[in-house]
N, C-alpha and C positions, 0 to 999 in steps of 0.2 A: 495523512498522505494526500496528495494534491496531482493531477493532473497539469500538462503546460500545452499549451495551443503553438507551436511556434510560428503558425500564421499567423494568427489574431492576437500572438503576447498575451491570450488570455488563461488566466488559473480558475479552475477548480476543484472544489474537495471530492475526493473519491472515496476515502476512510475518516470522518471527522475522528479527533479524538483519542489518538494509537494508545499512545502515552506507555509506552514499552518498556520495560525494566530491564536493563542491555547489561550484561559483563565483559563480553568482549564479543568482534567479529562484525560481520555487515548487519543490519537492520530490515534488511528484506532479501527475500530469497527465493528460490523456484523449485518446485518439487521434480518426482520424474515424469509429470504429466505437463509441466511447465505452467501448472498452475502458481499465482504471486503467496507469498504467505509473508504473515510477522505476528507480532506479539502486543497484544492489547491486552494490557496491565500483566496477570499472569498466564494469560492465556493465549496460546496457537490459532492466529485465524487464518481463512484463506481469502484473498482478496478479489472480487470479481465487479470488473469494472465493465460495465454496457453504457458507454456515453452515447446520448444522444434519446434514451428512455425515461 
């Protein structure tokens, strides 16, 4: 998962590595806290992103 600057056109990685095992549906998603989540290999992560630390 990767980050985009659309000032600066610049990327960086936020999740190196997901590598998610998909069957069907989106690949990322928001709970009811609007926390980000997906799936690294078998497992359910939450994603939290603090750019700029």
């Amino acid at each position: 998962m990767f980050r985009f600057d659309p000032r600066a056109f610049a990327v960086s990685t936020v999740v190196p590595a997901v590598n998610g095992s998909w069957c069907s549906g989106s690949h990322l998603t928001d709970d009811e806290a609007g926390h980000l989540c997906t799936m690294r290999g078998r497992n359910l992560i939450r994603i939290t992103d603090r750019p700029g630390r």
